[in-house]
C-alpha angles and dihedrals in degrees: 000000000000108000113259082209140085110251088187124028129214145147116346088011116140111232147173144224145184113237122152099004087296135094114252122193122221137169123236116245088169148007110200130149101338092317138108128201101207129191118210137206091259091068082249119123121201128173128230143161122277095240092063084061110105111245090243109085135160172106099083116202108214103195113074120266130218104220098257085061089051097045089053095048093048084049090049097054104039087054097055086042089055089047099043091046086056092064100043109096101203093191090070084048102051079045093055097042102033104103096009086084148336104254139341143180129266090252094069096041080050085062094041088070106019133047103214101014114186138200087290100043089051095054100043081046091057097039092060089052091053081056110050095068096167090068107025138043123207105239100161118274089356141075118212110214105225117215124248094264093056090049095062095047097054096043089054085044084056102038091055083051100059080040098055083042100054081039091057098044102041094035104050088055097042104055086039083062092045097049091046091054082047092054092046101250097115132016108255119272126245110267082238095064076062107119106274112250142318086030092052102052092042086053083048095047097041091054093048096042076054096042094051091033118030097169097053130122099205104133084351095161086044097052093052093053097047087049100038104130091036127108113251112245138155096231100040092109084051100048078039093052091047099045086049089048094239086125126020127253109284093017119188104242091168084075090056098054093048087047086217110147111228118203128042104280101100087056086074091069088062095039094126106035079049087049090050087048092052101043089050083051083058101045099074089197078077101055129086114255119310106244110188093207103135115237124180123206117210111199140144114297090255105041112125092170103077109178105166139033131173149193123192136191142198111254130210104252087055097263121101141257124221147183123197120191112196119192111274112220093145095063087077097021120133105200089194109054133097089268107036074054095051097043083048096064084044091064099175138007122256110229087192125170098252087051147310131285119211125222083201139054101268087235097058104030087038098029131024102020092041123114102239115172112244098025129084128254145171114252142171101224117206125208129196137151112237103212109219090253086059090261108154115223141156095035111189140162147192147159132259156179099229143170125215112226095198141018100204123179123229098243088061099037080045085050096049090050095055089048092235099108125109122246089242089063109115088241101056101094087064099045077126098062104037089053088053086051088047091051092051099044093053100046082037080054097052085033090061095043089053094058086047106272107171103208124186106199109196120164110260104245117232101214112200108193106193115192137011140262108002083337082081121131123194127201124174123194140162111273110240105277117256095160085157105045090048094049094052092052090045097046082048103052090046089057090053088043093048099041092055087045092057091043086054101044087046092047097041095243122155117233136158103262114188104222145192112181113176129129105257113191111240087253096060090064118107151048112326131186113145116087096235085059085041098054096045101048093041089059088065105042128081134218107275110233150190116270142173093213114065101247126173118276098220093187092052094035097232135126097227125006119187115184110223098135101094108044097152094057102031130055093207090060099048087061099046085052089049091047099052085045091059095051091051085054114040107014084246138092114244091212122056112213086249091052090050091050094052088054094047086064096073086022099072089037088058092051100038086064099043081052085057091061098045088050108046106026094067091046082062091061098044095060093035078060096045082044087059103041093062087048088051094047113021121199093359097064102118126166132211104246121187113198111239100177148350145195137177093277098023150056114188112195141187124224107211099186095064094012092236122151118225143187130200136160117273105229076076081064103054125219102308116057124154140165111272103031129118143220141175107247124198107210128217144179095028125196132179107178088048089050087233152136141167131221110227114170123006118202128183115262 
């Protein structure tokens, strides 16, 4: 079939060019060496080498043309070729060609369409293929036909381009408008004003994959350009987020980068694994034998998750025998299922000052597993015999079926200890019991310090937060003393935690041992509460951590320590108590040492990030309060600071009232600084996020 087309174009030929990423359509004044002088529709001429001409030429006009006729003509035709490139659908082109051949000119994709294409039709035909990138490829004259597989990669490449582009253009104005109204410059924008999707929910996307990730790279390129203007700063998705509404005010981004779930929601997911728990609690054939032996728990007023209990007696050489129950989850635990996987990645519950977070379902670690006096429970119960010196021998445990004779707070067993309580207190009628606690914790206590034990006392914080949003008020206080009562429960919990440790250690049975194995001098042990004694003994310590292999434990003065007191609000202690019960069982550990090791490994992580959490979140507090109270009372907000050390260029201090570590120059000081001594402080340039304050004025206290 003869070509419809110019092969070689001259005078009065119609042409076309690519400028600017567009056809243009031209007409030809003069062919000469390679070379074309074309005339456009503009009236301009310009002159340009035969290759750039677009293999589509044609019609050619032969009688000489003043330049309104060939305006007229160009205008003719580029209208018909706009019209006629409107129509061609270049997808049912690329279906009917892909796999027929690898490439072809715009003359056969014309016929493919049309059944006498013209000039026109040619060239409308090719222009929709130039512009069709994702199927074809401009090869002059040709257009390579790309396969299926190429296609879809090049549409999702596109499609991510036009993506990255609206991104760029709504986002960056966006965010600008957000961050002015967080500075203060502007008032903050409706949400709806927000870009329309997919742009919004990218934006969204982009600022949460930052708050719970700061370091990520994810988009890293696009986030710099729809942020460029902006401070860097490490918080900015946060203050972004806020100011949107996507989080509210004071968010907890601790939370995201755990990627531990607060709330109740996830527990949905488990209802009815946490029903059939529930339901096995209740059926007592399930339960170990009932034993009728009466324990009493002692907690904060508001606990819910009661772990331990405890009843103690006078023995016969002078020393003390005690029992200690601990809550029994893992006497119905499945380790395998959805939720023994999801409390798993929990790893531990947040007790944060804008509300707890539960390592289990409420209505297990709150519910069902809780010691509730008065209701039966599963339990692993602990002996020991406490010497009179404080020495620990003839550790034993079981499991039973119990049930506690008394729930009992810390402000009333604090109350009977100190003899001051009346005789209507709930915990009264144990006033015997909890003298004998009282006794052992103190000698156990001696007895610790005495192996070495490094203790650091500090007066636990009550945190009241009033309001909601930015509304929020925060007020920190002192909890109501109970020194003794505290001490009793913890005394307690480390003799249940040793003893099993010992029993391990003799059996060869693997458990999780928290350690801390660092050589302590004889003079570091004992209680310490100043910050000059803190911040000696701290330099020395190191983090205690979890372990496979029994090693000493220097801050509680112990050869082996194994957490297993606490197995509704930590994952290690659930698994030593799953462990001991299969020994009990089945005469075998569940665990290998190996296989407890392996686990270990997410474990920690797991726990490292929920740590995070319990660090950092109530430090928040503490400086939005400090923040606050120089609002409330300007110019007159001074805090109590105790020096804790000090160097030629340094003072470091410690605020008590709100247990916060600070550093300031020393020239603030003046010449005679010394550990101990203590100073009011005014505070500046406050930051919670940040973590930060600065110490502005120091005046002698």
């Amino acid at each position: 079939m003869a070509s419809i087309l110019v092969q070689y174009p001259g005078a009065g030929c119609i042409v076309e060019f690519m400028q600017g990423n567009e056809p243009q359509i031209a007409w030809v004044m003069e062919e000469q060496k390679g070379k074309v002088r074309l005339f456009l529709p503009n009236r301009r001429e310009t002159t340009l080498s035969s290759a750039r001409l677009l293999p589509w030429a044609g019609p050619s006009y032969s009688s000489p043309q003043g330049k309104d006729a060939m305006v007229d003509i160009l205008e003719k035709h580029e209208e018909r070729r706009r019209r006629l490139s409107a129509e061609v659908a270049p997808m049912e082109l690329w279906e009917m060609a892909q796999g027929e051949l690898p490439k072809a000119r715009a003359e056969w994709f014309a016929e493919l369409g049309y059944t006498s294409p013209d000039a026109d039709t040619v060239a409308a035909c090719g222009r929709a293929l130039l512009s069709c990138k994702t199927h074809f490829r401009f090869q002059p004259p040709e257009f390579e036909i790309y396969d299926a597989d190429t296609v879809e990669t090049r549409r999702q490449a596109e499609e991510a381009a036009r993506m990255r582009e609206a991104m760029v253009l709504g986002g960056a104005e966006w965010f600008r408008r957000l961050w002015d109204a967080r500075i203060g410059r502007t008032v903050a924008p409706d949400p709806s004003a927000a870009p329309e999707e997919p742009v919004r929910g990218r934006l969204e996307h982009m600022l949460r994959a930052r708050m719970a990730d700061p370091e990520t790279v994810e988009d890293e390129a696009l986030w710099k350009q729809v942020t460029k203007g902006l401070p860097d700063d490490p918080h900015l998705p946060l203050l972004l987020a806020m100011t949107w509404g996507l989080v509210p005010e004071h968010h907890n981004y601790w939370l995201d980068r755990a990627d531990y779930e607060a709330g109740t929601v996830w527990e949905e997911a488990h209802r009815a694994e946490t029903e059939a728990l529930i339901a096995a609690v209740a059926d007592e054939s399930q339960l170990p034998p009932a034993e009728d032996t009466a324990f009493i728990s002692i907690d904060s007023a508001t606990t819910r998750d009661i772990d331990d209990a405890f009843r103690i007696i006078r023995a016969e050489d002078g020393g003390w025998d005690a029992e200690i129950a601990l809550a029994c989850p893992a006497w119905f635990w499945d380790f395998g299922s959805p939720l023994g996987k999801a409390v798993f990645d929990r790893a531990t519950s947040l007790y944060l000052p804008e509300g707890n977070c539960h390592m289990m379902p409420e209505a297990l670690g709150e519910g069902a597993f809780s010691l509730f006096a008065g209701q039966k429970r599963p339990a692993l119960v602990v002996s020991a015999h406490i010497a009179p010196d404080g020495a620990l021998s003839d550790g034993k445990f079981r499991f039973a079926a119990i049930t506690l004779a008394d729930n009992l707070s810390y402000p009333d067993c604090e109350a009977v200890i100190e003899g001051r309580a009346e005789a209507s207190s709930p915990a009264a009628a144990w006033a015997e019991q909890l003298a004998l606690a009282a006794e052992m914790s103190r000698v156990r206590l001696d007895y610790r310090v005495g192996q070495g034990a490094v203790i650091i006392e500090r007066p636990d914080l009550d945190f009241e937060l009033e309001g909601e949003g930015a509304g929020v008020q925060v007020r920190i206080r002192e909890t109501e003393a109970a020194s003794a009562a505290m001490l009793l429960v913890a005394e307690l919990m480390i003799v249940a935690n040793a003893v099993l440790a010992d029993w391990a250690v003799a059996n060869g049975v693997s458990l999780l041992f928290r350690t801390q194995d660092v050589a302590v001098p004889r003079d570091y042990a004992g209680v310490w509460r100043s910050a000059p004694d803190v911040a000696r003994v701290v330099r020395i310590l190191v983090a205690a951590s979890l372990d496979v292999d029994p090693r000493p434990h220097a801050g509680m003065g112990l050869a082996a320590y194994s957490p297993v007191t606490s197995p509704l609000r930590r994952f290690p202690d659930l698994v030593n108590e799953a462990q001991l019960l299969h020994v009990m069982r089945h005469g075998t550990p569940r665990w290998s040492r190996d296989e407890l090791s392996s686990m270990l490994l997410s474990l920690g992580m797991r726990l490292e990030a929920a740590g995070q959490v319990q660090r950092f979140r109530p430090r928040y507090w503490k400086y939005l309060y400090i923040q606050q109270e120089a609002a409330r009372h300007p110019n007159e907000c001074r805090w109590r600071a105790e020096v804790a050390e000090e160097n030629d260029m340094w003072v470091n201090v410690n605020l008590p009232e709100v247990q916060l570590a600070l550093r300031a120059k020393r020239t603030l000081f003046g010449e005679k600084v010394f550990p101990g001594q203590a100073f009011m402080v005014r505070l500046g340039k406050v930051n919670p996020l940040r973590g930060e304050a600065v110490i502005l004025e120091v005046q002698e206290f």
